[in-house]
VOLUMKOL-443350 format. One line per field, with one value per residue: x, y, z of N, C-alpha, C in turn; residue in one letter. Coordinates in pm, 1 decimal, decimal comma, always signed. Atoms other than C-alpha are relative to their C-alpha. Layout:
# VOLUMKOL-443350
n_xx X  ... .
n_yy Y  ... .
n_zz Z  ... .
ca_xx X  ... .
ca_yy Y  ... .
ca_zz Z  ... .
c_xx X  ... .
c_yy Y  ... .
c_zz Z  ... .
rest A  ... .
# end
This chain:
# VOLUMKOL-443350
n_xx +12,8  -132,7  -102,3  +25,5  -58,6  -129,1  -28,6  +21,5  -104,7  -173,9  +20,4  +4,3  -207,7  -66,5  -10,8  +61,2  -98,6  +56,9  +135,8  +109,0  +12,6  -1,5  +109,4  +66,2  -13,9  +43,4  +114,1  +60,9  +2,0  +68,8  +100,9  +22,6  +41,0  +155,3  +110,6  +12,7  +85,9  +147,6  +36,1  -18,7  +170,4  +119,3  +26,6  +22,4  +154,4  +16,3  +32,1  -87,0  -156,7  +0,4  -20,8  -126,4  -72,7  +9,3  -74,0  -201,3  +19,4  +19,2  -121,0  -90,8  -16,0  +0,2  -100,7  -111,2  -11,5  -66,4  -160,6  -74,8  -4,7  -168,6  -108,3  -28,6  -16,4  +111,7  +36,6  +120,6  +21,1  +41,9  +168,6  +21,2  +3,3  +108,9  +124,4  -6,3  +1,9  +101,1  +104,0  -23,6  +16,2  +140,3  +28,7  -31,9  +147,4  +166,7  +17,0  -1,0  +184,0  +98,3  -57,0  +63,4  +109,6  +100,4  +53,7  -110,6  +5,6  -33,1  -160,8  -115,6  +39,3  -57,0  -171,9  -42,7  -14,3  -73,9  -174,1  -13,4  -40,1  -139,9  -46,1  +18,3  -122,3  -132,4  -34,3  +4,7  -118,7  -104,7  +16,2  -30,3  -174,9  -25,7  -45,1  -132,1  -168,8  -12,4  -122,3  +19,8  +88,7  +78,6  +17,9  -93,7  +14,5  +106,5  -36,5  +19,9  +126,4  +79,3  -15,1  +65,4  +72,7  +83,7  +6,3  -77,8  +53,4  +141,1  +31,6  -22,4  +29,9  +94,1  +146,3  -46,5  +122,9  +91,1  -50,1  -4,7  +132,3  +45,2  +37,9  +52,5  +147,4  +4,5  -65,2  +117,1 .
n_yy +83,7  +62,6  -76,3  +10,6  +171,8  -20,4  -104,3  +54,1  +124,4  -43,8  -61,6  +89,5  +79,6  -82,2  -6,2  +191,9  +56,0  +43,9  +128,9  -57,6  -115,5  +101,7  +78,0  -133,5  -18,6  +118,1  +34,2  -135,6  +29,8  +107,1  -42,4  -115,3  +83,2  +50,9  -30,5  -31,1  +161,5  -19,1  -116,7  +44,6  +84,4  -51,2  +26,2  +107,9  +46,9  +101,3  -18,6  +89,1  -101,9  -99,7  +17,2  +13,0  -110,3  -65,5  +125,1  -57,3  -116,1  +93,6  +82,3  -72,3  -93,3  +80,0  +14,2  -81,6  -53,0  +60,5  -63,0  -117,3  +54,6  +7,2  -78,4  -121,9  +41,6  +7,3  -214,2  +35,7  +135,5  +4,6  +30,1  -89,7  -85,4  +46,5  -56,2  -93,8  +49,4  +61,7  -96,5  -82,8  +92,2  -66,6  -161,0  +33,8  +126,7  -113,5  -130,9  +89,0  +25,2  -105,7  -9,7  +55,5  -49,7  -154,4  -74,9  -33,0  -30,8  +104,8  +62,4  -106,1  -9,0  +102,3  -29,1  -80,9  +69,6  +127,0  -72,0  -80,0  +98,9  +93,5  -139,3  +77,2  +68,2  -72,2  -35,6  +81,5  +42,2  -74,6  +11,1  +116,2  +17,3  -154,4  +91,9  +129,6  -44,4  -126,8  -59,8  -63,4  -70,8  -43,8  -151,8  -93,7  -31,0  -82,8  -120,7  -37,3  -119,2  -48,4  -142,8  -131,5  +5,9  -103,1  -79,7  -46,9  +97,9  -63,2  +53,3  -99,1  -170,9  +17,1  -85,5  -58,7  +28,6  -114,4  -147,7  +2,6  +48,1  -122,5  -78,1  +63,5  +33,2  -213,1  +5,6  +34,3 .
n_zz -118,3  -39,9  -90,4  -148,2  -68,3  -13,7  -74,7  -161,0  -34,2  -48,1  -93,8  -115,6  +22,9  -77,5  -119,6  -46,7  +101,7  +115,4  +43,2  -5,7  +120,5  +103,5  -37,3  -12,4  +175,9  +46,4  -23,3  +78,0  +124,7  +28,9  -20,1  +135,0  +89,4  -45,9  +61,9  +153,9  -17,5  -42,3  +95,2  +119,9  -37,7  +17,9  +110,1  +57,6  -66,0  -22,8  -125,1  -43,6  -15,5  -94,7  -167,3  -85,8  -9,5  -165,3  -45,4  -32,1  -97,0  -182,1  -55,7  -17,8  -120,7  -80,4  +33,0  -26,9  -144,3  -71,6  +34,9  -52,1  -152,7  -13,4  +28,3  -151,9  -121,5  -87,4  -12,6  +146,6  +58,6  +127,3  +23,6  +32,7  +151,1  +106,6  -1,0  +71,6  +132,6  +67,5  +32,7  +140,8  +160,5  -5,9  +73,8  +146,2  +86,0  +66,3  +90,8  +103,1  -18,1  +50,8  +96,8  +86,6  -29,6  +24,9  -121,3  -58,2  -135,0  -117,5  +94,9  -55,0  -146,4  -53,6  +67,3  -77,4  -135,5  -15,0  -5,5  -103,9  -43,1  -8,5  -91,8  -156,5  -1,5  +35,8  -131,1  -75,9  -0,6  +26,5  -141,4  -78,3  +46,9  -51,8  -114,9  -46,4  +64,2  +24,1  +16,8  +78,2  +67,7  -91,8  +19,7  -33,7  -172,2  +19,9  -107,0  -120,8  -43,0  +78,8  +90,7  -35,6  +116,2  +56,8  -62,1  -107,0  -137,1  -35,9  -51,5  -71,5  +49,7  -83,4  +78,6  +109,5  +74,4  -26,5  +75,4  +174,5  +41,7  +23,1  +127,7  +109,4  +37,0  +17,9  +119,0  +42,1 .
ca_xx +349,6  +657,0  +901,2  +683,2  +746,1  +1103,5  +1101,6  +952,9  +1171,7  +1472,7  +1337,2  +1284,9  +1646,4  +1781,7  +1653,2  +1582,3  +1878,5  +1886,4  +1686,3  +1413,0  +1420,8  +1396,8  +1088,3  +932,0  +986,7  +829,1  +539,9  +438,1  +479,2  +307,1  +9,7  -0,3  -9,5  -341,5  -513,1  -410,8  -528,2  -845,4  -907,5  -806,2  -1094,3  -1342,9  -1289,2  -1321,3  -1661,1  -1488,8  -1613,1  -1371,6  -1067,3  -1203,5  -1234,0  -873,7  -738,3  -915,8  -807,0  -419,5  -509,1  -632,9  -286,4  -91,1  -228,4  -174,8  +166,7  +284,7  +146,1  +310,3  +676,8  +621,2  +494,7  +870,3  +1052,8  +970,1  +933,4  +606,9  +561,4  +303,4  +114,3  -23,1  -392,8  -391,8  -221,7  -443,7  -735,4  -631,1  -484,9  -808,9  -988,9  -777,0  -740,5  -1157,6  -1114,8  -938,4  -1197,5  -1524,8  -1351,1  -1292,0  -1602,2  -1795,3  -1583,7  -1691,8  -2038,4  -2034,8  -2095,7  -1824,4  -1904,5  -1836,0  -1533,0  -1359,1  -1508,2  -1352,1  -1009,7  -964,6  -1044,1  -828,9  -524,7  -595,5  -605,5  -249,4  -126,0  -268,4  -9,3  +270,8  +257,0  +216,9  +537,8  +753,4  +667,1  +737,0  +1106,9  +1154,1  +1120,6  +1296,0  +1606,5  +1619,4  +1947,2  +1897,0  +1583,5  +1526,7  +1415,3  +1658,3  +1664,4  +1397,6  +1469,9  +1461,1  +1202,9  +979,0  +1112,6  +952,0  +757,0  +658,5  +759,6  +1010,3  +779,4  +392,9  +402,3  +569,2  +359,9  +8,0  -233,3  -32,0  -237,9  -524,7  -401,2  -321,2  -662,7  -829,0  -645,5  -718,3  -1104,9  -1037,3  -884,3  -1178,1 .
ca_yy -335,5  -510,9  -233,0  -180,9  -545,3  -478,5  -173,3  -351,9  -685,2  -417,5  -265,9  -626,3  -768,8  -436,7  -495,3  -925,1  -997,5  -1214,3  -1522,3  -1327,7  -1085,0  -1391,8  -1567,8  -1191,1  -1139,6  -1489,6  -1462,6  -1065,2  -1137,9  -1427,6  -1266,1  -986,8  -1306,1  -1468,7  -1146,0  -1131,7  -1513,2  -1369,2  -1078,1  -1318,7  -1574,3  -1340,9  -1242,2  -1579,0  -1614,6  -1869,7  -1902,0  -2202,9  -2019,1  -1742,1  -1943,6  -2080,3  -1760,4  -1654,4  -2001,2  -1881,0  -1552,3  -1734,3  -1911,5  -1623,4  -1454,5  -1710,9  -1727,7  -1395,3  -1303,1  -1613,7  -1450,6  -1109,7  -1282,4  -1456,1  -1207,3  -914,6  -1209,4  -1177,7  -759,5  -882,4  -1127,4  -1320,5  -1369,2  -994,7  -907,5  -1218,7  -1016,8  -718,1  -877,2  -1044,1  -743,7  -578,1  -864,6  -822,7  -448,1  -531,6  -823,6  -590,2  -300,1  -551,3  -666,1  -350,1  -242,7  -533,5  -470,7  -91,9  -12,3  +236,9  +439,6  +118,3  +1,3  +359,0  +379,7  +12,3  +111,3  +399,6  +221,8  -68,1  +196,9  +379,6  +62,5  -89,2  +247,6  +15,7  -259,6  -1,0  +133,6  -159,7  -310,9  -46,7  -18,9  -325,2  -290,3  +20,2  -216,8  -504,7  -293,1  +2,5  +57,0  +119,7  +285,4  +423,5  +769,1  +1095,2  +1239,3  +1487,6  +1850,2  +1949,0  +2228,0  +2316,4  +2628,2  +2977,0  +3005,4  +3308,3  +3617,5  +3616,2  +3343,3  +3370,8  +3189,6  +3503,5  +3787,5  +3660,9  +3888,1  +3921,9  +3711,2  +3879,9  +4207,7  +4083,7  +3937,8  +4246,2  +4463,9  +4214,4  +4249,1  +4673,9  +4629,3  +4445,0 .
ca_zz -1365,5  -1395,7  -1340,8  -999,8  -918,1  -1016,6  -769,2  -468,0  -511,1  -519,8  -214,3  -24,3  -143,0  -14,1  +330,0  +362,7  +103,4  -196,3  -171,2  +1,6  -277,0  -543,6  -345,2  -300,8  -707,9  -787,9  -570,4  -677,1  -1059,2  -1041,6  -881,6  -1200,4  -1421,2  -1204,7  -1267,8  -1646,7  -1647,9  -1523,0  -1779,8  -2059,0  -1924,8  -1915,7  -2234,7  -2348,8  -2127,6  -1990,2  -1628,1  -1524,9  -1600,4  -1397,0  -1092,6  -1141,3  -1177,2  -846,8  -731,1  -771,0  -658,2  -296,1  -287,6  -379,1  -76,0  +140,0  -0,4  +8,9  +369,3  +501,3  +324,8  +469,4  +823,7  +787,7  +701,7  +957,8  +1241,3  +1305,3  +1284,1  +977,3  +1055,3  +800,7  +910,1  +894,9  +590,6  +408,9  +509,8  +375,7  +36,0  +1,6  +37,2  -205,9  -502,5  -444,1  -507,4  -815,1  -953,4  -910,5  -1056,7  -1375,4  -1337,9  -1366,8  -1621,8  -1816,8  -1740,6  -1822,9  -1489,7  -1488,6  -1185,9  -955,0  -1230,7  -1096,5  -739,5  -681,0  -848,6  -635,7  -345,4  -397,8  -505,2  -178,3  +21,1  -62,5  +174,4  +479,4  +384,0  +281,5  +604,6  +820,0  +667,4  +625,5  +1020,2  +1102,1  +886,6  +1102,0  +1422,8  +1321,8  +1189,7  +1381,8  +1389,1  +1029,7  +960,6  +1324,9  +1374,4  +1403,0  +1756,0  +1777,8  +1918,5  +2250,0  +2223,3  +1935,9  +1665,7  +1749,1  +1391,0  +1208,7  +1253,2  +1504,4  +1721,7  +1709,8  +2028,3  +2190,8  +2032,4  +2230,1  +1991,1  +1674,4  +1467,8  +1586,1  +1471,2  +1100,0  +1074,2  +1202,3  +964,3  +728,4  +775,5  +819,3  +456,0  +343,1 .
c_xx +129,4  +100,4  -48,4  +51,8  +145,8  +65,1  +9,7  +112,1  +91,6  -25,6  +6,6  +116,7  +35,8  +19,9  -11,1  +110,2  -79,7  -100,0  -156,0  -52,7  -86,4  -134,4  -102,5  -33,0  -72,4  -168,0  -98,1  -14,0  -87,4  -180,1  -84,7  -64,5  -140,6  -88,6  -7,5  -74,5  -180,2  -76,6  +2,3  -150,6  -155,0  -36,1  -62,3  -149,4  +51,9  +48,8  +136,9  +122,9  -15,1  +29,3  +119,4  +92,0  -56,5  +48,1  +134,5  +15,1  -0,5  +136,5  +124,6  -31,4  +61,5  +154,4  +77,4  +10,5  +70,4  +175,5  +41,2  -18,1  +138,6  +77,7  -4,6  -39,2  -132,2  -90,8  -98,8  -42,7  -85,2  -136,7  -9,4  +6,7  -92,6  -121,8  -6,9  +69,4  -106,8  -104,2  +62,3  +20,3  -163,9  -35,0  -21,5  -108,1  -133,4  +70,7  -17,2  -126,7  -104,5  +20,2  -64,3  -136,1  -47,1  -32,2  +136,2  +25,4  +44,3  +142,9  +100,1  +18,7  +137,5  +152,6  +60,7  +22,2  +100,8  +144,5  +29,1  +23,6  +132,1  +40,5  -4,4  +147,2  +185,3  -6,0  +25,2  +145,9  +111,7  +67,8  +67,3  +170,4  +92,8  +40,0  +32,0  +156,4  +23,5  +106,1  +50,0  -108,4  -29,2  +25,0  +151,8  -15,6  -81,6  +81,2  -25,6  -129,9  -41,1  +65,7  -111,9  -18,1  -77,3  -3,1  +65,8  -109,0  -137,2  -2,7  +35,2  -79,2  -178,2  -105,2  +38,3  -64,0  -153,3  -5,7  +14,0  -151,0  -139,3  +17,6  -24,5  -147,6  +7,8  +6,8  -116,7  -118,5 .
c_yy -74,5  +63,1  +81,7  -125,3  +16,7  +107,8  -13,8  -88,3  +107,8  +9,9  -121,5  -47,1  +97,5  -2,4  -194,2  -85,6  -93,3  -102,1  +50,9  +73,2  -68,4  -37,2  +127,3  -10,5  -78,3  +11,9  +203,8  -52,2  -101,6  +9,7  +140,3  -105,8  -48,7  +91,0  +13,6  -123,9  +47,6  +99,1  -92,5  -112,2  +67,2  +33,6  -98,8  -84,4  -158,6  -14,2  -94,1  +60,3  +108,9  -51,3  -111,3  +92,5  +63,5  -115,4  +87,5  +121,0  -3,9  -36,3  +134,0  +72,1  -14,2  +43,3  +155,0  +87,1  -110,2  +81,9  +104,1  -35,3  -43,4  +78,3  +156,1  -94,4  +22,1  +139,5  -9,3  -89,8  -65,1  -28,0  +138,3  +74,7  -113,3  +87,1  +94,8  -17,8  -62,6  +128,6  +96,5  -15,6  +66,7  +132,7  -2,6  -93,6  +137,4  +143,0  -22,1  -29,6  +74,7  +64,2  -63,9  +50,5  +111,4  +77,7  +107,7  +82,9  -127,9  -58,2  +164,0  +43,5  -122,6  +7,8  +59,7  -46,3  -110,1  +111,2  +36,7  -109,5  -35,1  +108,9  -74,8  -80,5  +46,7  +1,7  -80,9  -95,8  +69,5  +49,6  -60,1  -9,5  +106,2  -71,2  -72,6  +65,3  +134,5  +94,1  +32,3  +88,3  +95,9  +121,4  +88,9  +29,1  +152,0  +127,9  +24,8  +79,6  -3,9  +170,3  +102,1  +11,5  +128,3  +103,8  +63,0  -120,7  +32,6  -30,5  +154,1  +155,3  -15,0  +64,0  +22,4  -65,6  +67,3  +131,9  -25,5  -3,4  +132,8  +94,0  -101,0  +60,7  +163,8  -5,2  -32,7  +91,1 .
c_zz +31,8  +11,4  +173,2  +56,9  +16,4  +114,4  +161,7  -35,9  +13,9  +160,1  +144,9  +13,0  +44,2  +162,6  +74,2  -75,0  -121,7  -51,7  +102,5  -106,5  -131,8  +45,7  -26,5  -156,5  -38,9  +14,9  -50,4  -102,9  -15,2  +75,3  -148,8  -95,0  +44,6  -100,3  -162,4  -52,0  +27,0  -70,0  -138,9  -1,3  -23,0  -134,4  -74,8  +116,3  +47,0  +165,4  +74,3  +13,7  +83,5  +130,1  -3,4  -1,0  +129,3  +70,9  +26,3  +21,6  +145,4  +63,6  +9,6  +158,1  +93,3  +18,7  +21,2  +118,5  +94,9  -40,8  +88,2  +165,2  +46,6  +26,5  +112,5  +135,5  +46,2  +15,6  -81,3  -1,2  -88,3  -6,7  -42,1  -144,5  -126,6  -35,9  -77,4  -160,0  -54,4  -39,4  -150,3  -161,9  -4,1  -58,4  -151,6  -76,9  -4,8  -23,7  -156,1  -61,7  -58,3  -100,2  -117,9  -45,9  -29,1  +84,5  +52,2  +126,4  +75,3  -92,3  +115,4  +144,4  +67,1  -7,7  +77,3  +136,2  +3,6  -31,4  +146,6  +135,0  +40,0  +75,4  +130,9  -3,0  -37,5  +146,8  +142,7  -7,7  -21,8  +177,1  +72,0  -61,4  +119,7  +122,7  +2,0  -5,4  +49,8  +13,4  -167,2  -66,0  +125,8  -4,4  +67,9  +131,7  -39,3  +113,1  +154,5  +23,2  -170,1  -81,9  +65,7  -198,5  -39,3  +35,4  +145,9  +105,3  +19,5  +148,6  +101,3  -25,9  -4,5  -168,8  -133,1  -87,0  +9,4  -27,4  -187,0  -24,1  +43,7  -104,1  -87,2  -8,2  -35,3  -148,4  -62,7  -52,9 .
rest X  X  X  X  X  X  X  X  X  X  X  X  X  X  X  X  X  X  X  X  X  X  X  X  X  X  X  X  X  X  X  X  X  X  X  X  X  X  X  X  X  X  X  X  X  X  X  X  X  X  X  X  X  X  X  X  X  X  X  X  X  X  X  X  X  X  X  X  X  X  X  X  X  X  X  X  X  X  X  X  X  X  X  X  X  X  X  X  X  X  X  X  X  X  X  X  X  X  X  X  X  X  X  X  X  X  X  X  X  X  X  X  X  X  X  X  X  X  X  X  X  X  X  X  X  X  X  X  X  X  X  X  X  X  X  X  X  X  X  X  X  X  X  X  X  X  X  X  X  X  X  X  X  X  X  X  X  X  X  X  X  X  X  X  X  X  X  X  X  X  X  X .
# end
């Protein structure tokens, strides 16, 4: 987990520089620790510590959708990405959860879903880097026309698929 953390902070200091990078670094890592805070509690059946480790879970959210709201200007904003960090800490807790519990169908259901999830917020800020900076990330210039594909150009040879797939079935 912490050479991911180390991978994103490179990735935000690459494009937001260094004291974004540093605040970014602080407030990730320090969301890993909540939930380890919150695995170590349970262990120790001890409910209180659970709910201040979801406590500083709450703040981190807060905290690190107000950073990326900053930092792309608004392209992220942070009611949105709370929503979707809340939903996805959540993932994480009842996959834990059921885990505990035994219930591992819903422990691996929730896992998957919460991996498949973070893809919303990849994409939404990698988006939004794309349109604040797009004189560095912005797209290539797209062709004029479309390639002729397969065969010298299916597009020009009307029935020629239709002919393979016949003899195909003849062959059959």
């Amino acid at each position: 987990l912490l050479a991911n953390a180390d991978d994103l902070t490179a990735a935000v200091t690459s494009v937001y520089g260094e004291e974004a990078g540093a605040q970014f670094d602080e407030t990730w890592k320090s969301h890993i620790g909540y939930f380890v805070d919150y695995v170590v509690a349970t262990g120790e059946e001890n409910t209180e510590g659970q709910e201040q480790a979801r406590a500083e879970l709450d703040e981190y959210i807060v905290e690190q959708a107000a950073l990326l709201d900053s930092a792309t200007e608004g392209r992220v904003p942070a009611d949105a990405l709370e929503e979707g960090l809340t939903a996805h800490v959540d993932q994480l807790l009842v996959a834990f959860d059921s885990y505990v519990a035994g219930d591992y169908e819903t422990a691996y259901s929730s896992i998957r879903e919460a991996y498949a999830h973070m893809t919303m917020p990849a994409a939404g800020l990698s988006a939004a880097i794309v349109d604040q900076f797009p004189e560095e990330f912005g797209a290539a210039e797209m062709p004029s026309e479309m390639p002729a594909t397969g065969m010298g150009g299916t597009a020009d040879t009307g029935s020629f698929p239709f002919l393979w797939v016949l003899a195909g079935l003849m062959l059959a």
